[in-house]
BALUM-719081 format. One record per atom (N, C-alpha, C): x, y, z. Coordinates in steps of 0.001 Angstrom, whole numbers, plus 500000, padded with zeros to 6 digits. Example, Ala and Ser with C-alpha at 12.3 -4.5 7.8 and 13.67 -1.06 7.14 Angstrom:
513190494310507800
512300495500507800
513200496700507800
512850497750507080
513670498940507140
512900500030507870
***
This chain:
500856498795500000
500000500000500000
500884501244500000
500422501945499221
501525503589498852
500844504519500183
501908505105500853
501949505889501991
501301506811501367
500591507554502133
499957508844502381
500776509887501947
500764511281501257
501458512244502038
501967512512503169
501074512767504008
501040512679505621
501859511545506161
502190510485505903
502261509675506902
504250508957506054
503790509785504914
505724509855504527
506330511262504983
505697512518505348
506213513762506151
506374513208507148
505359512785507660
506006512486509413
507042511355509343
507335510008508455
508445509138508443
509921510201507951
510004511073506992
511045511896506591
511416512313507590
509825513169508443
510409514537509853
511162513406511045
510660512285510946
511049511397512471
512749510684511979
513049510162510454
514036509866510318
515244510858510484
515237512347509982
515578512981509869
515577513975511408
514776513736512242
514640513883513897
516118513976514415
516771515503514884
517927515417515678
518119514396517030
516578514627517820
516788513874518440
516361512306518868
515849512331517370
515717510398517446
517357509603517422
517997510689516426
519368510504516252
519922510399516893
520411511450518420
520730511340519457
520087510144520331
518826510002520454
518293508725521155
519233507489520927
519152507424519941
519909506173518922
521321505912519653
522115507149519594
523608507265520215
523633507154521721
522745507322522306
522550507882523903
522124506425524517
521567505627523790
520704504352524303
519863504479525000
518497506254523905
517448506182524927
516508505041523967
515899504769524373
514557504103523786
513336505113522723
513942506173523485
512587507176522825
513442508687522859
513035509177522130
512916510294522017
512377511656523062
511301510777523625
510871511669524748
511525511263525831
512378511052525992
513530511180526972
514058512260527234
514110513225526420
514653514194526463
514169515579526848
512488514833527044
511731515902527210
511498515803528710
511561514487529438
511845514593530756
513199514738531279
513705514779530598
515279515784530904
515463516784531250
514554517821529967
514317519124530313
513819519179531348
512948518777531459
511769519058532725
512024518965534103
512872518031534267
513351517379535374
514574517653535724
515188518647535018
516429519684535283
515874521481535683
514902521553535084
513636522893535767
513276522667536796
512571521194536975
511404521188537963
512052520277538955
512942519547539094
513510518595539819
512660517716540601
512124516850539784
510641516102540127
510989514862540788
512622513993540648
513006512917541293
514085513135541826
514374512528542914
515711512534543723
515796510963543897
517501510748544906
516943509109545609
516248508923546574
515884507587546481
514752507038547205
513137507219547070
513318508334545687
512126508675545467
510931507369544781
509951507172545292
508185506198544322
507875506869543427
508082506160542138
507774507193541231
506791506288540241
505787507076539806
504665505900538983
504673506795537549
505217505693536468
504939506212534998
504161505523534230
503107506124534119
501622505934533454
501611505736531853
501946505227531190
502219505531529738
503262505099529212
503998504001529593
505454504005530030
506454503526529209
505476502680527677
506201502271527006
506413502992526006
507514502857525470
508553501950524681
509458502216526343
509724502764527618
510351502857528223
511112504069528639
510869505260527607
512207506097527524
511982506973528614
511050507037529663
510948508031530452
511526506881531744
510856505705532375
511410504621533229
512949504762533041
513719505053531831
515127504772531829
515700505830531924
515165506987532147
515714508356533125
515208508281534881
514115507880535005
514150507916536715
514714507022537290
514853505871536548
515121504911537574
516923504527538331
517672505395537544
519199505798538206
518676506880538806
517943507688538305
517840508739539766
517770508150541113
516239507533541046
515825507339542580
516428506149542934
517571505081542252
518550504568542325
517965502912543418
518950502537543999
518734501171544823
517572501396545791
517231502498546316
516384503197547480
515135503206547458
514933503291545819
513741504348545155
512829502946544197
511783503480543808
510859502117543186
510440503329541748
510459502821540843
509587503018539487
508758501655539498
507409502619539263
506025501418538887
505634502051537632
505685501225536504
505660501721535289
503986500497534335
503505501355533761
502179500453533302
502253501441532105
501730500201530969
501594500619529774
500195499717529055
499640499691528351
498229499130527521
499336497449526713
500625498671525923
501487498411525536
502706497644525955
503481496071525367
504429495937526299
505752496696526381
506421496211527331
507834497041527219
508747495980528297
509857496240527633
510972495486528038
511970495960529085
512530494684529792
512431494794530957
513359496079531298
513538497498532478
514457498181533015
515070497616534497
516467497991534762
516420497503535932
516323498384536650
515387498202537999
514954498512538822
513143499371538864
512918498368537465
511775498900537403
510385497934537484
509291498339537905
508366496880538137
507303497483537141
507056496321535828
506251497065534632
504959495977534952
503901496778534826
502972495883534485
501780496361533579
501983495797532722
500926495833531000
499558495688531511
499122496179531134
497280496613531245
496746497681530815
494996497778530755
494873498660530905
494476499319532324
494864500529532853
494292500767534061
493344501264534318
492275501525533735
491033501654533892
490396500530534101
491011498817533655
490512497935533813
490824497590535509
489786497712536540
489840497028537799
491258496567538172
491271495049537517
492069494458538058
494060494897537974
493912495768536547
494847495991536609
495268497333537597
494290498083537985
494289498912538777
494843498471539994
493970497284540385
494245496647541761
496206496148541843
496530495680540415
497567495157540395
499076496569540546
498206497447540023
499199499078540497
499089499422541884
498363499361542466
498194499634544104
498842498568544375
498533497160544288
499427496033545173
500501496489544917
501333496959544206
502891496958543944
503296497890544541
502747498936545233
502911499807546131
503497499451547461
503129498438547724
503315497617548670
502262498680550144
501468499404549921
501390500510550707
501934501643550967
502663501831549857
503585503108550183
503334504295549464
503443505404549423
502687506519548929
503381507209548129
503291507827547064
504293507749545663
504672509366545885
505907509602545370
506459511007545164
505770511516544022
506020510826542679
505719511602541945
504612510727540848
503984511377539998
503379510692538697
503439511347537722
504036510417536736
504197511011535078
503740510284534493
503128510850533231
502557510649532148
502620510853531024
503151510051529720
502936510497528783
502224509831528072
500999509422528445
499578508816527365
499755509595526641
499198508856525209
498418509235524646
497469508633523741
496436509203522951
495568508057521962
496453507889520871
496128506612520326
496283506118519181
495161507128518458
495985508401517330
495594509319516339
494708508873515341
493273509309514936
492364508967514197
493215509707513015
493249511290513321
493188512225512448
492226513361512448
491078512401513523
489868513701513354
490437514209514622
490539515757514842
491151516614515466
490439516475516771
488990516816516375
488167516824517566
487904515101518650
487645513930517987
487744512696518248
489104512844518805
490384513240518561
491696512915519026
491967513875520422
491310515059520259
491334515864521380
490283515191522659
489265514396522375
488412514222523385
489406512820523974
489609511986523289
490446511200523776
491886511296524786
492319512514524357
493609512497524746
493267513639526445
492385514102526390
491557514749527676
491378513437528365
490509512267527660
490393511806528684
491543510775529423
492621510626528982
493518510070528890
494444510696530520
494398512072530400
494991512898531499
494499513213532400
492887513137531726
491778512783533483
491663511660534184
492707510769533530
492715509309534450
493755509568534793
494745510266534248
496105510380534933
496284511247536276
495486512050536766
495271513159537284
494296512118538425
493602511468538007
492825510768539269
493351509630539848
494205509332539100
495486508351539659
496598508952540703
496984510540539992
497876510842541112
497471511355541998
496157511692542334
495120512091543483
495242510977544369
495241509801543710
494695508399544701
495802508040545087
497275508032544654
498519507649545245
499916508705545505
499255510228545722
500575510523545654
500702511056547082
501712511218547806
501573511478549200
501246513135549506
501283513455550527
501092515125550348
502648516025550011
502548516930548874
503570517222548839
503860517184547517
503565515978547415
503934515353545823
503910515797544757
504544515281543240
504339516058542361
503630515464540819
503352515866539904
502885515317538912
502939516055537222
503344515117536544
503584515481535014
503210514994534038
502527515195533296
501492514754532453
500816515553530749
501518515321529952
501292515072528590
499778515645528154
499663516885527815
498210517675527545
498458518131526344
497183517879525760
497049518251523989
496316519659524211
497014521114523741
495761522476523657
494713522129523484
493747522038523302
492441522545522745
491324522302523624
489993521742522471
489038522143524007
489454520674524737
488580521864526238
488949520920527363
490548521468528360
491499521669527360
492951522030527953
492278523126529167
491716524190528957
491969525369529842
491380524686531130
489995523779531224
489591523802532202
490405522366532636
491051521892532510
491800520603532620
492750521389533630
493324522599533288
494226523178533726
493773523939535529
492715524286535429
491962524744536302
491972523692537351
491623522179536909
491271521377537800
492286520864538789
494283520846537682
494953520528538399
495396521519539177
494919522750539405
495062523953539989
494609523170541400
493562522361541665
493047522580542912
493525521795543616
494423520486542679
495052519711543787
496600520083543971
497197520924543395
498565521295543938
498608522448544103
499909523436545006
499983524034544887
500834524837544053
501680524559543221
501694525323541615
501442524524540626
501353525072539571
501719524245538172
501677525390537439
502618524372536423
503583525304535148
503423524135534228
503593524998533214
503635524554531605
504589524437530893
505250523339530265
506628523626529881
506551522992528348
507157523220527636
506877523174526136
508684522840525878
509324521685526015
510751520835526082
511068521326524946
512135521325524573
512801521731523284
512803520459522677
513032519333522893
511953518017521867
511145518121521360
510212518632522278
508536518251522116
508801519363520358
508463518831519353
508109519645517586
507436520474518097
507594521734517695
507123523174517503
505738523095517255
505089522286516339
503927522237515444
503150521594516083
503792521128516933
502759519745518005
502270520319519418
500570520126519502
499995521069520091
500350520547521730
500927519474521641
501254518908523383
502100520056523958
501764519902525041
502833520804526548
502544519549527382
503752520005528460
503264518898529827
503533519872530826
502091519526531418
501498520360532939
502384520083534111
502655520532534644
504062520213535914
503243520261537429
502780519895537858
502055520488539337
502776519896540691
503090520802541380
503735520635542398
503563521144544019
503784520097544622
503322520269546145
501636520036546171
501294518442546005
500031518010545950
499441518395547496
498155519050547236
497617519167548527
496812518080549600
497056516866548730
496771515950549372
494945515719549707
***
């Protein structure tokens, strides 16, 4: 089947990607590695010993920046729909988490313990229809956002992958009420043209 326009721009823009290139050399997995780099050199979201839960987690490339942070001390709980291969010091478990049980299976791994931080980089699998892709990807960060409500200790912090449009402003409002700041950061990864930012909120009010 002959590619799209569309869908040979984005294979040219991603081959041709400085920093898929760098990924490649660096032995990240992803590309958005780099965008919790940025972020996490601004916002300083992990230390050691830090619980850290990544929501979205595969191909891995965000698990393989925290998990030398928060080092022998520290736990990454990483869940994806998607599989992903193994990190060390990381405990992955494939599901979806909206499904119950796999929910239940993210809390057991907690062992009871109450998480520093939650990141996210869901997102939907792209129709194309703008509006269908925007309602999806809202709701994607309203599970992420009610996840780090339910496990993060007081204090805590959270980062999470938001598409502009409708829905963004009052999305923004909402994580207003459970921390006390949040900021918007737009990574020098993240493509210019691409309507994502990730919401930063910090010092959960528990």
């Amino acid at each position: 089947m002959a590619r799209s326009k569309t869908s040979k721009k984005w294979m040219d823009e991603h081959v041709n990607d400085p920093y898929v290139k760098k990924a490649q050399i660096d032995g990240y997995r992803s590309r958005a590695s780099y965008k919790l780099l940025e972020i996490n050199e601004k916002d300083k979201l992990f230390r050691p010993g830090s619980v850290v839960m990544d929501l979205g987690s595969a191909p891995g490339g965000w698990s393989q920046i925290v998990a030398p942070i928060v080092g022998d001390s520290g736990r990454v709980i990483a869940s994806d729909i998607l599989p992903m291969d193994g990190i060390v010091g990381v405990t992955f478990i494939q599901g979806d988490f909206t499904d119950e049980a796999v929910y239940e299976q993210i809390l057991n791994s907690l062992d009871g313990a109450q998480v520093d931080t939650v990141v996210s980089d869901m997102a939907p699998n792209m129709s194309g229809v703008n509006t269908t892709d925007q309602y999806a990807s809202m709701y994607l960060v309203e599970l992420a956002l009610d996840m780090a409500r339910n496990v993060l200790k007081p204090g805590g912090s959270f980062c999470a992958k938001v598409f502009q449009g409708v829905g963004y402003e009052e999305y923004v409002k909402d994580v207003r009420t459970s921390f006390n700041q949040v900021l918007v950061r737009k990574p020098a990864a993240s493509r210019p043209r691409s309507r994502e930012v990730y919401l930063v909120g910090k010092g959960f009010k528990g």
